[in-house]
C-alpha positions as CSV (number, residue, x, y, z in Angstrom):
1,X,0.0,0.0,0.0
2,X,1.3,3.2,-0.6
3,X,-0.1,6.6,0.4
4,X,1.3,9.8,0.1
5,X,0.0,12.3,3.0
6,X,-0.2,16.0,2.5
7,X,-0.2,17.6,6.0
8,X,0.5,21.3,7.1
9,X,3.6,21.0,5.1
10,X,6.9,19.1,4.4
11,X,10.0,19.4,7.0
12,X,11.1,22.4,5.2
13,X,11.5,20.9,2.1
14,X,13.4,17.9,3.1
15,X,11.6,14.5,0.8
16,X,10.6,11.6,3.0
17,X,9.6,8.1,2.5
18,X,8.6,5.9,5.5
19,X,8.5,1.6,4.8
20,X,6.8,0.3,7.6
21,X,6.1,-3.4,8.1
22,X,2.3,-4.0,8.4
23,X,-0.8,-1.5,8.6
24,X,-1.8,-0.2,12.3
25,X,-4.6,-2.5,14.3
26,X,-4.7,-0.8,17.5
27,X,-7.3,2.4,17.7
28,X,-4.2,4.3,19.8
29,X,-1.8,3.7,17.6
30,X,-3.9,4.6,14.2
31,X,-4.9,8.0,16.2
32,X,-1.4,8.8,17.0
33,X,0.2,8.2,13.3
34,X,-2.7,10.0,12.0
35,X,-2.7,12.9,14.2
36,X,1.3,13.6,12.9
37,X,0.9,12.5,9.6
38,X,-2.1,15.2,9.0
39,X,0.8,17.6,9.9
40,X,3.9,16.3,7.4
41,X,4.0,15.6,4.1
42,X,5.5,12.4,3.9
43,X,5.6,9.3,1.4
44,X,4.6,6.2,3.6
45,X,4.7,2.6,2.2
46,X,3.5,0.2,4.2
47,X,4.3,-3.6,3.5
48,X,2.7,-6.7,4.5
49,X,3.6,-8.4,7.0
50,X,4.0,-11.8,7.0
51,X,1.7,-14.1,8.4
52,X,4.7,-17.0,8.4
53,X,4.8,-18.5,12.1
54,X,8.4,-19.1,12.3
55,X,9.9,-15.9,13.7
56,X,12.7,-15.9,11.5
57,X,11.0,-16.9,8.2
58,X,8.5,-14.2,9.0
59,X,11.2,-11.2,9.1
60,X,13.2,-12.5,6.4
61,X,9.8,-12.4,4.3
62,X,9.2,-8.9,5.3
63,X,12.9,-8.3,4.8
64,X,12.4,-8.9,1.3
65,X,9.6,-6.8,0.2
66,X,11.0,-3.8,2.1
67,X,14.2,-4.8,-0.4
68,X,12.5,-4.8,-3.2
69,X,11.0,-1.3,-2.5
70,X,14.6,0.2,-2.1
71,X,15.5,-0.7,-5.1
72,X,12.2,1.2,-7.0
73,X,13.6,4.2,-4.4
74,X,16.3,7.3,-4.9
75,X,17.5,9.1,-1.2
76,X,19.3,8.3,1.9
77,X,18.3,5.1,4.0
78,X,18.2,5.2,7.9
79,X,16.7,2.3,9.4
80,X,15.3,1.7,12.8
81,X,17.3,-0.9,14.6
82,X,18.2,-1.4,18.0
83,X,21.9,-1.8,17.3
84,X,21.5,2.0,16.0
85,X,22.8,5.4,17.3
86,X,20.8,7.3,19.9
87,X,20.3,10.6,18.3
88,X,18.8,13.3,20.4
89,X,15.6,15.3,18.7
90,X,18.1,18.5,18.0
91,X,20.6,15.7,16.5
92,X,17.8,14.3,14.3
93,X,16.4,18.1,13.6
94,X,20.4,19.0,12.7
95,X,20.4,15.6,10.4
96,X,17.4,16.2,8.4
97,X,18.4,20.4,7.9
98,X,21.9,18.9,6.5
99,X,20.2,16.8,4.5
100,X,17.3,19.7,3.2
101,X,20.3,21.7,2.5
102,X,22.2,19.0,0.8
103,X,18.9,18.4,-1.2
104,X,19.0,15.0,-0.3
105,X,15.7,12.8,0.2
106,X,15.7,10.0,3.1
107,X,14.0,6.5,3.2
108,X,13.2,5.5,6.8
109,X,12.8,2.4,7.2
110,X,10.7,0.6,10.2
111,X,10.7,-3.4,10.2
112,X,8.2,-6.0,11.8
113,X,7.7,-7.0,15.0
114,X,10.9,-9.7,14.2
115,X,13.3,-7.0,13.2
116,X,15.1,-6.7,9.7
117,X,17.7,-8.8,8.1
118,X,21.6,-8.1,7.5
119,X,20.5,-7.6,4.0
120,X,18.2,-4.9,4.8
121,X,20.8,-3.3,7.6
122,X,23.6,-3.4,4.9
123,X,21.1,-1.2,2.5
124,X,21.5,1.7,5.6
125,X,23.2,4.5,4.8
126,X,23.0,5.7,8.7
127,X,20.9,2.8,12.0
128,X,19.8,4.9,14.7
129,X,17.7,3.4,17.3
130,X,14.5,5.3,19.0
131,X,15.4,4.2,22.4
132,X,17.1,1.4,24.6
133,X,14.3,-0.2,26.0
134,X,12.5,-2.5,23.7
135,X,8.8,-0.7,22.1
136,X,6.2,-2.2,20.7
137,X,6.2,-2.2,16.8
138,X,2.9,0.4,16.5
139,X,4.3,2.7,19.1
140,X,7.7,2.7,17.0
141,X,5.6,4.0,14.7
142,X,3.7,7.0,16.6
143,X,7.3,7.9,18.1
144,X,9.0,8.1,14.8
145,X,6.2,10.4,13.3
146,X,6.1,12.4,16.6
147,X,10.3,13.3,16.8
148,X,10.1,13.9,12.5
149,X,7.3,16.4,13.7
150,X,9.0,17.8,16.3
151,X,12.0,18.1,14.1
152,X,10.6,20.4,12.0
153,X,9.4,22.4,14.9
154,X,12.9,22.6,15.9
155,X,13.9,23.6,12.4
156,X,11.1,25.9,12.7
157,X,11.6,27.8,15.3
158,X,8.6,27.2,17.1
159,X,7.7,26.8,20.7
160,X,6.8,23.1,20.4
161,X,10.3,22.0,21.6
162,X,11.6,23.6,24.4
């Protein structure tokens, strides 16, 4: 499924593109992505997710259609892992302003709840990591929106970070 969402406005001009594993079941969690994607203009691809039982087989399945959309894609790829950098919100506000500068687009990608494959993690131009304590894969999703909203508060100017 692809959908492109037209909000208040891109990150100051910086092109985005989200892969995310799977659509959102939980009411809370729909809300959340909703309430920050009404605000940003951002490409967002979601991607089956597997219903394979096996843990493994399921994220290598996943693995391979979020592979098979990076190659269709142009732009920088950051993916969510836990053995990624911390970045702070000003770090990920001073990334993406580098990168608007640079007039450089980014692919974010978010796996499953099994995590990505090597293959996937090799693709990454830059792993970062949303926290270290272990989050569910929907609220992933609502945090990711929520600090690339807040980003472009920060880039901004606005009160909403302080």
């Amino acid at each position: 499924m692809e959908l492109t969402v037209e909000g208040w406005g891109s990150l100051v001009s910086v092109n985005i593109t989200l892969i995310a594993v799977g659509s959102l079941k939980t009411p809370w969690a729909k809300a959340g992505c909703q309430q920050y994607l009404d605000r940003l203009s951002i490409n967002l691809i979601e991607v089956p997710a597997s219903k394979q039982k096996d843990p493994a087989k399921q994220a290598a399945e996943e693995c391979e259609s979020i592979l098979k959309r990076l190659e269709k894609l142009e732009g920088k790829v950051w993916v969510l892992d836990e053995r990624g950098e911390a970045l702070s919100s000003n770090g990920l506000s001073q990334a993406l302003e580098q990168m608007r500068d640079r007039g450089e687009s980014i692919i974010l990608v978010l796996g499953g709840a099994y995590g990505l494959s090597d293959p996937v993690r090799k693709k990454a131009d830059r792993m970062i990591r949303l926290s270290d304590m272990v989050l569910p894969h929907e609220l992933c999703r609502v945090v990711l929106l929520e600090q690339i909203y807040r980003s472009e508060q920060i880039i901004k100017g606005t009160g909403y970070h302080h």
